[in-house]
VMD Tcl script that draws the C-alpha trace (Angstrom):
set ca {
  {-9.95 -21.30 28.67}
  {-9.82 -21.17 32.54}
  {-12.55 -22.67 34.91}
  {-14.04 -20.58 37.14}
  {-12.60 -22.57 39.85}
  {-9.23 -22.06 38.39}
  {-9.76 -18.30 38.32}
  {-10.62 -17.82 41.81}
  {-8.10 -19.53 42.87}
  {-5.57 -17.66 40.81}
  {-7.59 -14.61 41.77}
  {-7.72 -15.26 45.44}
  {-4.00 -15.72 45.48}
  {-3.28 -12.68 43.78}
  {-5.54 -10.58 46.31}
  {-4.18 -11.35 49.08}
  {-0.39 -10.96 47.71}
  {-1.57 -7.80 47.21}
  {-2.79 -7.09 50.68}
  {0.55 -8.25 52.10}
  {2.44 -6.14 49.66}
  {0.34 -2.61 50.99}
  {1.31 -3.34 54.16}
  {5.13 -3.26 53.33}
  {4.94 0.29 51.67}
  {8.02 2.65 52.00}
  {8.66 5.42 51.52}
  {10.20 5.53 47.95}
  {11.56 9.11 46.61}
  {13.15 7.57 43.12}
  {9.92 6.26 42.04}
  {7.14 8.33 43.78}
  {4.73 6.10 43.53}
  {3.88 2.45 45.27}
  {0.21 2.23 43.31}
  {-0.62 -1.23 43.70}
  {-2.16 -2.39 40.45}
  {-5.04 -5.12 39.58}
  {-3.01 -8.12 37.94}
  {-5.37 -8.13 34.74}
  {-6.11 -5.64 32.74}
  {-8.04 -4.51 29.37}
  {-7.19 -2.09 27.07}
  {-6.94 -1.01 23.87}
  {-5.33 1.20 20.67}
  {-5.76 5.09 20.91}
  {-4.59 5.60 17.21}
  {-3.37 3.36 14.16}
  {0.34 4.35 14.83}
  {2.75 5.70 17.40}
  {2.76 5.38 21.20}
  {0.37 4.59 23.86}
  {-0.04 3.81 27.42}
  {-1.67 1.55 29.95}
  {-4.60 1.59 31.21}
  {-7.53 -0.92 33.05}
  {-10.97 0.00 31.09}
  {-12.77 -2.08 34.05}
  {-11.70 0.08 36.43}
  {-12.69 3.43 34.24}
  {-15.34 6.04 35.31}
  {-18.10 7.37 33.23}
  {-17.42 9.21 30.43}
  {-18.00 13.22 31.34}
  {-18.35 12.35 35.18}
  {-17.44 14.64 37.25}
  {-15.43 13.61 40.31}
  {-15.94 15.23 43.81}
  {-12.32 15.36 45.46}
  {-11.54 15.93 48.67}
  {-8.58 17.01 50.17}
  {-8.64 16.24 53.96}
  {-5.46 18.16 54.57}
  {-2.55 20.34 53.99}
  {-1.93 24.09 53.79}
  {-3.51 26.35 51.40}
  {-0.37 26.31 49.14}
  {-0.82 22.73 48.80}
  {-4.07 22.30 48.49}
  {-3.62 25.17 45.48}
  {-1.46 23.20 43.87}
  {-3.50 19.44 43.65}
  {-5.97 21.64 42.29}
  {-4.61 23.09 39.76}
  {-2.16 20.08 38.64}
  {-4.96 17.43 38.94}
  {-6.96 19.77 36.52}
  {-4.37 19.11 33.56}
  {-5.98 16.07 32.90}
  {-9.48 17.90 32.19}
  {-7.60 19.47 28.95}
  {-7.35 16.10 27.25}
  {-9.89 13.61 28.90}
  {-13.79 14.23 29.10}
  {-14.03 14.41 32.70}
  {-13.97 16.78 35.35}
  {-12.64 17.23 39.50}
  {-14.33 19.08 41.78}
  {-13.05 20.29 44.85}
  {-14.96 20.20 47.74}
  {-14.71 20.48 51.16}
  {-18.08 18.70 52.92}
  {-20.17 15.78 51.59}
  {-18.79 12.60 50.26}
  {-16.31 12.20 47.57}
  {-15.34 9.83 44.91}
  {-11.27 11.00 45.59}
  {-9.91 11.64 49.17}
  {-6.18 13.31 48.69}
  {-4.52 13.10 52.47}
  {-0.74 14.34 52.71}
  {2.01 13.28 55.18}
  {5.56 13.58 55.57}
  {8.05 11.56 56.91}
  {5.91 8.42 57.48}
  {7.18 6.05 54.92}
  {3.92 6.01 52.92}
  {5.18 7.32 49.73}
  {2.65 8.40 46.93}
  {0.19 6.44 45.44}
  {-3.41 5.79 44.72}
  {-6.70 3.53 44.29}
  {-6.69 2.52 40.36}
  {-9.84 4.47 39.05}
  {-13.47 2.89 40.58}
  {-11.68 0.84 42.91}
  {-11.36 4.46 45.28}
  {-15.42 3.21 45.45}
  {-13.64 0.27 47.79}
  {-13.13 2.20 49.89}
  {-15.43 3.95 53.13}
  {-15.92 7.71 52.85}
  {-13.76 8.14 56.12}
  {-10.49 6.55 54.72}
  {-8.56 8.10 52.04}
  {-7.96 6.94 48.24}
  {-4.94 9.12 47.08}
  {-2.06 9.84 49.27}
  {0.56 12.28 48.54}
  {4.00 12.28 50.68}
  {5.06 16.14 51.08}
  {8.52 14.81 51.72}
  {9.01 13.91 48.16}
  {7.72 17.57 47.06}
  {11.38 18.52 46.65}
  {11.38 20.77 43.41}
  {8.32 22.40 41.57}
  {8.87 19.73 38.64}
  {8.83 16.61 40.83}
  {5.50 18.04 42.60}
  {3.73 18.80 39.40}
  {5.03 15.01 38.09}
  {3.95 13.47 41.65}
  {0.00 14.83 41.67}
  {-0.12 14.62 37.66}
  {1.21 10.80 37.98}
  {-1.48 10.02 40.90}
  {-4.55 11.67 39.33}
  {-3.70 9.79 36.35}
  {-4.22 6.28 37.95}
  {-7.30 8.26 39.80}
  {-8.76 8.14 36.08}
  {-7.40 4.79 35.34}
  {-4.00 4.85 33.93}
  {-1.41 2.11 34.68}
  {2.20 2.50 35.20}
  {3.94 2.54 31.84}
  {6.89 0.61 32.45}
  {5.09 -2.47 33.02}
  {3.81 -2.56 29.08}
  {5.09 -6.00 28.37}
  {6.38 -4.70 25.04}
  {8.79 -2.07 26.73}
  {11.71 -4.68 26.11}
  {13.39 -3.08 29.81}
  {16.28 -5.86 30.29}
  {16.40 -5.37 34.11}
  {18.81 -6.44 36.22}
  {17.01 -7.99 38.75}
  {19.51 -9.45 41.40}
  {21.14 -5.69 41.40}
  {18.02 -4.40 41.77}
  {16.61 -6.15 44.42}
  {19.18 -5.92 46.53}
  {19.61 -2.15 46.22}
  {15.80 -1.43 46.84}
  {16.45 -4.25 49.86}
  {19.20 -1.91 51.31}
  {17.56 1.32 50.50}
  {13.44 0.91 50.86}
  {13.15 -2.48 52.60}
  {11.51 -3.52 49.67}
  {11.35 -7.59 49.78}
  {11.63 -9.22 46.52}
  {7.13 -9.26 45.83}
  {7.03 -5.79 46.63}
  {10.00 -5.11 43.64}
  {8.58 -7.44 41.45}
  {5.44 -5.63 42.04}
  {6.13 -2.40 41.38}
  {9.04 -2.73 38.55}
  {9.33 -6.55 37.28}
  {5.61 -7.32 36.74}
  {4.58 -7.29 33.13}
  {1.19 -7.26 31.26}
  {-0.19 -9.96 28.50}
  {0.25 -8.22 25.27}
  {-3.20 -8.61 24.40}
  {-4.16 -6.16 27.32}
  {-1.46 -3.29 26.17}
  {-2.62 -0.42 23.91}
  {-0.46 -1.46 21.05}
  {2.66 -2.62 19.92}
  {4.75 0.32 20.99}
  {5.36 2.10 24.72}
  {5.60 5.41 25.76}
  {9.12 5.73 27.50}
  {8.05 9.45 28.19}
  {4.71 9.09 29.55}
  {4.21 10.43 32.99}
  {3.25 7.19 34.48}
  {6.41 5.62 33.50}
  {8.95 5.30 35.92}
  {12.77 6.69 35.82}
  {15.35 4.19 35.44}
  {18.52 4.34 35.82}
  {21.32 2.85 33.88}
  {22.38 0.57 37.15}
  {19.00 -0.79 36.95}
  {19.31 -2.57 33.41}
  {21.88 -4.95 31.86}
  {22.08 -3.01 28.77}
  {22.44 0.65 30.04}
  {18.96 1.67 29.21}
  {17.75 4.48 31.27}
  {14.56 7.06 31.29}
  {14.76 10.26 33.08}
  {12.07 11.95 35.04}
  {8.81 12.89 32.63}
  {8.00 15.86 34.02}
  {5.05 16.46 31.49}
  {1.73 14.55 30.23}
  {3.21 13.26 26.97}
  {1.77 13.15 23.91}
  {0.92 9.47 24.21}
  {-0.55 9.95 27.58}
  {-2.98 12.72 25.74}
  {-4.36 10.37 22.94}
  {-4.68 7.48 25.41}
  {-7.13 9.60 28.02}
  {-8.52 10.78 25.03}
  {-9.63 7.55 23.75}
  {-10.65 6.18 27.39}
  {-13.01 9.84 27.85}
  {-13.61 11.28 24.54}
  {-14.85 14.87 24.55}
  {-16.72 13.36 21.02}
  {-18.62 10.01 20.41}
  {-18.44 7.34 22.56}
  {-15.76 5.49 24.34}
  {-14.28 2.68 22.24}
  {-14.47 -1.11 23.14}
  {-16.54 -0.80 26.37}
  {-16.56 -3.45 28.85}
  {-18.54 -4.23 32.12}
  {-18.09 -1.39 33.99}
  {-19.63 -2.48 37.60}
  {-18.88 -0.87 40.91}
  {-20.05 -1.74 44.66}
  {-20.43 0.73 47.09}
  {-22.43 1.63 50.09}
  {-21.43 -1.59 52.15}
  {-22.33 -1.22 55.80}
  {-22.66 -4.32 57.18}
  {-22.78 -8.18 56.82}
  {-24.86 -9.98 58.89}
  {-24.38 -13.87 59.54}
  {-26.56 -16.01 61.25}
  {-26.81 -19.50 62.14}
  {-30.13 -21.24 60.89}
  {-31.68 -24.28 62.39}
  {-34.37 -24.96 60.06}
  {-32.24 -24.81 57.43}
  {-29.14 -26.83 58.99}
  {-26.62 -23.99 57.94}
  {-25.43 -20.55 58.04}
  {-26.78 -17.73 56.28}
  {-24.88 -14.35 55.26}
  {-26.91 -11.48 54.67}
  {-24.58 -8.42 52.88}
  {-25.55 -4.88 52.52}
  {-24.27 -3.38 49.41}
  {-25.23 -1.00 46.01}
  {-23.81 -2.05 42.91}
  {-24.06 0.00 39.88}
  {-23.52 -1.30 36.49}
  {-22.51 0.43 33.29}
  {-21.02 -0.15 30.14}
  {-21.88 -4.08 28.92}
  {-23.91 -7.03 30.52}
  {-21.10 -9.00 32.98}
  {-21.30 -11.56 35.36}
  {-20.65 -11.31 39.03}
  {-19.92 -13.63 41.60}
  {-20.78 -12.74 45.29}
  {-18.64 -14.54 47.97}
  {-18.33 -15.57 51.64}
  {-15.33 -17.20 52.95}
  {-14.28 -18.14 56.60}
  {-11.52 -16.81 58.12}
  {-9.40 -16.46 61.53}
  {-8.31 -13.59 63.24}
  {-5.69 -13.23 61.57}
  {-7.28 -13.75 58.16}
  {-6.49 -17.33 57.44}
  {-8.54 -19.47 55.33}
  {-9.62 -22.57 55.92}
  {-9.13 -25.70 53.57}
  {-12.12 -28.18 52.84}
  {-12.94 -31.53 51.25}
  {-16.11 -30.09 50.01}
  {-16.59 -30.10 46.37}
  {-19.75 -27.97 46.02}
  {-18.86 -25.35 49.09}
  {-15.55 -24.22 48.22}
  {-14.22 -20.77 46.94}
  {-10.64 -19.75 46.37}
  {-9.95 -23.44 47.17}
  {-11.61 -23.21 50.90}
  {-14.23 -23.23 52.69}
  {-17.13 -20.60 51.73}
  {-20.07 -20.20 49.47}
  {-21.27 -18.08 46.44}
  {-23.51 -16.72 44.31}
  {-23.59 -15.52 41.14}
  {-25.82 -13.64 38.51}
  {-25.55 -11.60 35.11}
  {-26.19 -7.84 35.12}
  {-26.97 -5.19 32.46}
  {-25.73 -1.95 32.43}
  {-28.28 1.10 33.39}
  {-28.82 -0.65 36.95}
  {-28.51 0.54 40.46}
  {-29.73 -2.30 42.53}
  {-29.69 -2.01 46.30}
  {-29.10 -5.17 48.01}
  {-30.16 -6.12 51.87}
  {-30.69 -2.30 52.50}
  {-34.59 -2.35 53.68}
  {-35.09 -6.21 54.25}
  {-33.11 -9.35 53.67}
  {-33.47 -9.93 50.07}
  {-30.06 -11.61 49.32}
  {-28.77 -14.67 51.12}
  {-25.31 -16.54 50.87}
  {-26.08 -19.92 52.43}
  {-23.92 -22.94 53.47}
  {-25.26 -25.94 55.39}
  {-23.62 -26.86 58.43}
  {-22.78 -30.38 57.39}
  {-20.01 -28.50 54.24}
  {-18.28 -26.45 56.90}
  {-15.23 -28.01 58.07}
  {-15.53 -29.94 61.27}
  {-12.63 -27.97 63.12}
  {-14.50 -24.86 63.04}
  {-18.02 -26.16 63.14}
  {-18.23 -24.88 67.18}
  {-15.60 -21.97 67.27}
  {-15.68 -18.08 67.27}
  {-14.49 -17.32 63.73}
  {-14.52 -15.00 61.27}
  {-16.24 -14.54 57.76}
  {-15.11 -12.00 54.58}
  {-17.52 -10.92 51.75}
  {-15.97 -10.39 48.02}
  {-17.84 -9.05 44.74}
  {-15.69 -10.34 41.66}
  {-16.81 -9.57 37.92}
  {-16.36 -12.47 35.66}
  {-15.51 -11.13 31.97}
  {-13.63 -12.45 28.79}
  {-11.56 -15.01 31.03}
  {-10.83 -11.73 33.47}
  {-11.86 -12.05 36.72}
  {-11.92 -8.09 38.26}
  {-12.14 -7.64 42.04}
  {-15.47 -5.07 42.64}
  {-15.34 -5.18 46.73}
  {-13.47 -6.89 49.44}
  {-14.67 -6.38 52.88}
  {-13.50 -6.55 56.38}
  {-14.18 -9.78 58.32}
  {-16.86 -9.75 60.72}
  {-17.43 -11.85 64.06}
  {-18.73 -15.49 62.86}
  {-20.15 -17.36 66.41}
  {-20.49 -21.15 64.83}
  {-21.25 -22.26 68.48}
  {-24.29 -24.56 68.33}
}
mol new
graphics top color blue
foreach p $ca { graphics top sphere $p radius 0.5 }
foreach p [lrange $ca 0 end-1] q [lrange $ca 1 end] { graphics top cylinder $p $q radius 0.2 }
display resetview
């Protein structure tokens, strides 16, 4: 089994792979889709035989929720048609999207053309991340280039809005890529480096997290591949319907009877608005005060609460301290266990929550600079560690 220690450091390093990867997105007209995905995952069988898909049941919404979406532009005829295709997951899954055009949202569709972005979209609860003002689904009108494609390209994204993974990462699809063609090609063609294809084709899932032995080559999460991209010749056209696989899975993750199998801590943060950080004298350190909501559902989990230090340009800082140190520098944490059924407001009316660490654990190079702090929520569950909320760094004065 992993330490803790040994998870946020393998957690910390994944993150902020991840944030570099976003900010090389292209546009990508093959694939459709540059959804960046969490790098563990749970899941589990929707039948006894057959195929099944992907999908992250920490990341899942409430069974029969309904989910206000917003679409923040676009003409009428496009705004008709991410209506109506997003709704063709409300045949098969217990949940429901509602389209609305004031008030916040749990979905915000913007679309673009010709700015690189390509299509993608937050991974299920993780669209809580992020502040009503932003957008969590993005659609790239450039890419709309037959009426097939555009019902594959809003189906595809609305389907990792309710949690589903891409299906040609199931580590049991046996795809015998060939990687040194590939990434060269997607080099030439995307700019794609080589973490950004790995990311989106080469990365694979522990078989223990997969729905089953067997994958679903005609899902409409998987990828097309073409026969250049494989040593063997295997290829998959475009799926240009919800397969039958893809209809037991989101079946099984929001039944429309009973109760959703093999629940897990289901915990989501939202409502951050600030993080305050001051020094403190009488206590010889630095106190950070967060303001957050975190709902819980599904099963008792536990969740760490973190502050690390940071520079401008997001850099952390190492440390010889043994008992102040997160991701493998210099911060502090907290952590507690939480039952479902709660909705617990933290720091919103007074300062009920405090991350603390004494001056004499911060490293001495920073001790009297202008720096910079960052506040992360992970849950902590079955040797998973599941990012909840990453924030934006805030102003840190450590003059004394």
């Amino acid at each position: 089994m992993k330490t803790i220690k040994q998870l946020l450091v393998i957690t910390a390093g994944i993150l902020f792979t991840t944030a570099a990867i976003a900010q090389q997105k292209k546009e990508y007209k093959k694939m459709g889709c540059a959804t960046i995905e969490p790098s563990q995952i749970f899941a589990f069988d929707t039948t006894e035989t057959g195929k099944r898909g992907m999908a992250d049941n920490y990341y899942l919404w409430d069974n029969g929720k309904t989910l206000y979406v917003k679409i923040l532009n676009g003409s009428p005829r496009y705004k008709a048609m991410i209506q109506k295709y997003a709704k063709e997951w409300e045949k098969y899954a217990n949940i429901k999207f509602q389209f609305v055009e004031v008030g916040n949202s749990h979905i915000r569709v913007i679309l673009t053309g010709n700015d690189g972005g390509g299509n993608y979209s937050k991974l299920g609860t993780m669209a809580l991340m992020v502040p009503q003002d932003e957008h969590t689904l993005h659609l790239d009108t450039t890419s709309f280039t037959t009426p097939e494609y555009t019902y594959t390209a809003i189906v595809h994204e609305f389907g990792h809005a309710i949690g589903l993974m891409h299906e040609h990462m199931s580590p049991v699809s046996g795809i015998h890529w060939d990687k040194n063609r590939v990434y060269a090609a997607y080099k030439m063609s995307q700019g794609w480096d080589k973490d950004m294809v790995d990311a989106q084709l080469f990365k694979k899932y522990n078989t223990s997290y997969t729905n089953g032995t067997k994958y679903d080559s005609k899902s409409i999460m998987h990828y097309p591949i073409s026969r250049w991209e494989t040593t063997d010749g295997y290829y998959v056209d475009w799926n240009y319907s919800i397969s039958e696989g893809d209809k037991a899975l989101v079946a099984a993750l929001y039944p429309k009877k009973g109760d959703r199998k093999n629940e897990v801590p289901r915990f989501t943060v939202s409502g951050f608005t600030k993080m305050e950080v001051e020094k403190n004298d009488n206590k010889e350190g630095v106190s950070f005060y967060p303001s957050f909501t975190i709902n819980t559902a599904g099963k008792s989990g536990r969740v760490y609460y973190l502050a690390v230090f940071t520079d401008d340009a997001g850099n952390m800082f190492e440390t010889t301290s043994n008992e102040y140190k997160v991701f493998g520098v210099s911060g502090t944490s907290r952590t507690t266990v939480l039952n479902p059924g709660q909705k617990i407001e933290v720091n919103k009316n007074k300062k009920d929550f405090e991350l603390f660490i004494p001056y004499s654990e911060i490293p001495e190079k920073i001790r009297n600079k202008n720096i910079r702090a960052s506040f992360y929520v992970f849950l902590f569950d079955n040797d998973e560690m599941k990012l909840l909320y990453a924030s934006k760094s805030v102003p840190c004065n450590m003059a004394r």
